[in-house]
Z-matrix of the N, CA and C atoms (Angstrom, degrees):
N
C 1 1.438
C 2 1.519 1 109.74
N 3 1.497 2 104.33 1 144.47
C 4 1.554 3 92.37 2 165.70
C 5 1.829 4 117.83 3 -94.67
N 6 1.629 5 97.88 4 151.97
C 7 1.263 6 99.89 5 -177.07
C 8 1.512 7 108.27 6 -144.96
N 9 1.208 8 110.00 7 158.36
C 10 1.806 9 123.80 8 179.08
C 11 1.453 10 95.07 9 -60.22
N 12 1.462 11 137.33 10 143.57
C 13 1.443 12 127.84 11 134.87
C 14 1.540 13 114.10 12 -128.82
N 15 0.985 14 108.00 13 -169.98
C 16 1.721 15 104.97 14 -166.74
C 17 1.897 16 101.75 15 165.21
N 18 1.215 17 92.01 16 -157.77
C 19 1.264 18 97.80 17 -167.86
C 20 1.322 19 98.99 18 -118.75
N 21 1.641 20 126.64 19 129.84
C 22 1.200 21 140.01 20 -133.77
C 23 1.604 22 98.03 21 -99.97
N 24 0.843 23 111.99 22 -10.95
C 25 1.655 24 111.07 23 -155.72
C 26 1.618 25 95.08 24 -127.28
N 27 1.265 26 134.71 25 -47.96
C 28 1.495 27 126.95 26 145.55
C 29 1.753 28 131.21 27 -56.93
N 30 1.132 29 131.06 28 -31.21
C 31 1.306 30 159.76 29 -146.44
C 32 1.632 31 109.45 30 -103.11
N 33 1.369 32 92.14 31 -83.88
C 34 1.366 33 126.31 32 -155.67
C 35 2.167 34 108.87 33 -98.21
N 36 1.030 35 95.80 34 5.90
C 37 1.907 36 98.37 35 -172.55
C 38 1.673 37 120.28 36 55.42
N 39 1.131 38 114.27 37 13.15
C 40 1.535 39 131.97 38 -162.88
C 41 2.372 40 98.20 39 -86.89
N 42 1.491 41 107.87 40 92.66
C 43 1.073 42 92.76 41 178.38
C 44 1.420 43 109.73 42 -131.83
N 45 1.825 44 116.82 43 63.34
C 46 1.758 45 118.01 44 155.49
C 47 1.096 46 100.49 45 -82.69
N 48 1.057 47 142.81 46 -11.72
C 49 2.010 48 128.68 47 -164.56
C 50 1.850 49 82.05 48 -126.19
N 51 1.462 50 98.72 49 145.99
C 52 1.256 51 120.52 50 173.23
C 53 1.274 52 97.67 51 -102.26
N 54 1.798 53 104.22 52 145.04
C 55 1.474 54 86.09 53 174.93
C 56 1.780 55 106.47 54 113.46
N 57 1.241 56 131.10 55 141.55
C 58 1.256 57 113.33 56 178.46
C 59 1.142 58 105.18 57 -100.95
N 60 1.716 59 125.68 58 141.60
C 61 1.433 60 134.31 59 -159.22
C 62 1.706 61 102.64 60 -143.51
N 63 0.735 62 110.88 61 155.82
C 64 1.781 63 119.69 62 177.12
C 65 1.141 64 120.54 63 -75.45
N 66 1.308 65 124.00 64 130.13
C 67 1.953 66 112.43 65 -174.13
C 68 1.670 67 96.34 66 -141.57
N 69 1.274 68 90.32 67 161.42
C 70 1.544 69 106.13 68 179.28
C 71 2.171 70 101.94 69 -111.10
N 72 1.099 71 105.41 70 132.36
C 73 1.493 72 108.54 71 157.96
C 74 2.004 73 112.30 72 -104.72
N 75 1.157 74 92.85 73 101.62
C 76 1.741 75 108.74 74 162.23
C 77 1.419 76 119.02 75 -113.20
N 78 1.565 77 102.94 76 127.47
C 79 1.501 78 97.00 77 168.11
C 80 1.761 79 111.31 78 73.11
N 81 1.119 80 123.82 79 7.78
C 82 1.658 81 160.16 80 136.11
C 83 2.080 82 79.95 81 116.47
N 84 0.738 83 127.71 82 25.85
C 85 1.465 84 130.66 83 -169.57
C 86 1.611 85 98.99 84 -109.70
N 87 1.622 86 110.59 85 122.78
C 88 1.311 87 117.02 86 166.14
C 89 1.259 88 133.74 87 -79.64
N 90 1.451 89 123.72 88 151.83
C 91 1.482 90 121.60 89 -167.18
C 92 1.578 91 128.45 90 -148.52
N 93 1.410 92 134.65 91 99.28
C 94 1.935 93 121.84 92 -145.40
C 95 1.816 94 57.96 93 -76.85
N 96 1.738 95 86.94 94 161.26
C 97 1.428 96 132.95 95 174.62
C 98 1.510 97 101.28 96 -103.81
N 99 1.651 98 107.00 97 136.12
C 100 1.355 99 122.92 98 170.90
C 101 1.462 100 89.38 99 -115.17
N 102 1.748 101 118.17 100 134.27
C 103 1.338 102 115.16 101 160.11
C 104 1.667 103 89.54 102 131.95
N 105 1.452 104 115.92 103 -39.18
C 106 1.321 105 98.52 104 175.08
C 107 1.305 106 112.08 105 -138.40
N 108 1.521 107 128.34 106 -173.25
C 109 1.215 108 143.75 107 178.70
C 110 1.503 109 133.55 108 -98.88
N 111 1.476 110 138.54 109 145.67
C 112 1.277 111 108.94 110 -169.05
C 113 0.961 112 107.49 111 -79.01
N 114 1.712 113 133.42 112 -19.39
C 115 1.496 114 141.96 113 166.99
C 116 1.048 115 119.80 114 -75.62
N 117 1.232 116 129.44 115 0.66
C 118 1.565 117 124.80 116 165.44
C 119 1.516 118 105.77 117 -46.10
N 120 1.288 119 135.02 118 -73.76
C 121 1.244 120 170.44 119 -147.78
C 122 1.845 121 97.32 120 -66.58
N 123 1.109 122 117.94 121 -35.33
C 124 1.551 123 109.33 122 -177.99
C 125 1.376 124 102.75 123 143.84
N 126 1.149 125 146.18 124 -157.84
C 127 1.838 126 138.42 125 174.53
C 128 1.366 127 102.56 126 -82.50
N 129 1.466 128 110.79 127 164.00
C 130 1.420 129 109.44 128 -150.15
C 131 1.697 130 84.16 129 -120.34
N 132 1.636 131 114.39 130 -7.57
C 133 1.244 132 92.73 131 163.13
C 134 1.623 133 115.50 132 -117.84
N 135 1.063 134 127.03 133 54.30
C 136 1.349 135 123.78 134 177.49
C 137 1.324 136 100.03 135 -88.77
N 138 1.409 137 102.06 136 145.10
C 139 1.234 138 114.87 137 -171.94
C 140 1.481 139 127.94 138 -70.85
N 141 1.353 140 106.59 139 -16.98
C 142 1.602 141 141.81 140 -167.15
C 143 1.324 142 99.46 141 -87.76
N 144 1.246 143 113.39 142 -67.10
C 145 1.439 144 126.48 143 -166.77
C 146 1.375 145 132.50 144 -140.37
N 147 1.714 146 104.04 145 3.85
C 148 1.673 147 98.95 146 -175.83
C 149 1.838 148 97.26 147 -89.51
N 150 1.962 149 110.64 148 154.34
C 151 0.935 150 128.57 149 -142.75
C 152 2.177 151 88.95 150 -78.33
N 153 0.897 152 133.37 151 -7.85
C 154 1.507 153 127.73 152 -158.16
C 155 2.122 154 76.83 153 -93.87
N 156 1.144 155 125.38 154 -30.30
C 157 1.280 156 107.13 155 -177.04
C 158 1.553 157 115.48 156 -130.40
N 159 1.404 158 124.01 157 23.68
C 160 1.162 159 117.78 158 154.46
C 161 1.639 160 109.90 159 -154.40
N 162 1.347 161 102.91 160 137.77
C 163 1.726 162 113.62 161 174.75
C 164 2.075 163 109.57 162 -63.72
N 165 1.333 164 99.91 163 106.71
C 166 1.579 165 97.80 164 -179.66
C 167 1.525 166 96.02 165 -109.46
N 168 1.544 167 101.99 166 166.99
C 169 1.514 168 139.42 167 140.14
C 170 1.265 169 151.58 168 35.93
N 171 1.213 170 148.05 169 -49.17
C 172 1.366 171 107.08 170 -103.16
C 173 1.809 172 86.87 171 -137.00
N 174 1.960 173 106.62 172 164.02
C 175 1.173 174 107.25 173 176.36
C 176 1.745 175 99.39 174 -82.88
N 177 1.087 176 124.19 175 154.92
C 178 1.635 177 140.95 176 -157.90
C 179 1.146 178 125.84 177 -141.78
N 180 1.663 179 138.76 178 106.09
C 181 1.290 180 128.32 179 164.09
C 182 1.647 181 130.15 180 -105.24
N 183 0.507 182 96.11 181 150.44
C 184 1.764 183 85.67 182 177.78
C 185 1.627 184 103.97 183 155.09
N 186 1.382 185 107.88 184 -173.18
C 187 1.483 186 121.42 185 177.90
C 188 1.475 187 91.27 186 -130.09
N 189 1.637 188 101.58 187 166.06
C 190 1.335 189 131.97 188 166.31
C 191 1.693 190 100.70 189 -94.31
N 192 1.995 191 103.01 190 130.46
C 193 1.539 192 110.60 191 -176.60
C 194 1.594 193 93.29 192 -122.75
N 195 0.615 194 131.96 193 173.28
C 196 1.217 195 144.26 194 138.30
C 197 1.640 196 100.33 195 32.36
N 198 1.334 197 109.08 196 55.83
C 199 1.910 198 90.85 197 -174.13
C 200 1.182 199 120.89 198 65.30
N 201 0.946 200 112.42 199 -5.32
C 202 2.117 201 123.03 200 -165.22
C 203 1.774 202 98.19 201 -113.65
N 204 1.208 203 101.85 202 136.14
C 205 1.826 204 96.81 203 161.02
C 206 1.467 205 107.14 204 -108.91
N 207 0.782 206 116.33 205 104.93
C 208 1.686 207 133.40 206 155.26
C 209 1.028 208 113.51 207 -61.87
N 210 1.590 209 125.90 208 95.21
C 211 1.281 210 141.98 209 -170.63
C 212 1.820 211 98.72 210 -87.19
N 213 1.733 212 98.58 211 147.46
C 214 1.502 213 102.62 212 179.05
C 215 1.495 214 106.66 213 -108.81
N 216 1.722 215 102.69 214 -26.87
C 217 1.515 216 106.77 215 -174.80
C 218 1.618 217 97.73 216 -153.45
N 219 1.314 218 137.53 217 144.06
C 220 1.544 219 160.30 218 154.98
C 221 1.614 220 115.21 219 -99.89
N 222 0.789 221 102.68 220 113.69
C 223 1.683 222 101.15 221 169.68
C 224 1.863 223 103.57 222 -132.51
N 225 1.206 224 116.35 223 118.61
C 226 1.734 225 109.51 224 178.13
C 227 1.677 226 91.97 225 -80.90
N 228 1.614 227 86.11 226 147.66
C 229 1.413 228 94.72 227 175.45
C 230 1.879 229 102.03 228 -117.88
N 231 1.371 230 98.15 229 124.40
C 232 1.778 231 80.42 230 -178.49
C 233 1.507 232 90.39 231 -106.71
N 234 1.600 233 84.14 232 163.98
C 235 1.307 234 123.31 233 177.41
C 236 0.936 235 132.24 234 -95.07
């Protein structure tokens, strides 16, 4: 599926983890991601495209655990 991700704690209002962390919005419901990094993806503060200042992309697998999405695969899809 595709879904918004970004950075959960800049982005998304998501603040149990200190620290900026990667989240998925599904179902308009936010979610930090287990499985990846917010720096995987490129700097998390670029102004262009890192996730602490812009809502991206991406195709998404995983389940919801525990409040957590445990991603299986990320792919950004640009636009």
């Amino acid at each position: 599926q595709v879904a918004e991700i970004s950075c959960g704690q800049c982005k998304f209002d998501l603040y149990s983890e200190q620290g900026c962390s990667l989240a998925v919005r599904l179902d308009g419901k936010a979610y930090f991601i287990d499985g990846a990094s917010i720096d995987d993806f490129g700097d998390a503060h670029d102004e262009h495209t890192g996730f602490c200042n812009v809502i991206r992309k991406a195709e998404i697998t995983g389940v919801v655990k525990n409040e957590r999405f445990v991603a299986s695969t990320i792919k950004i899809v640009e636009e």
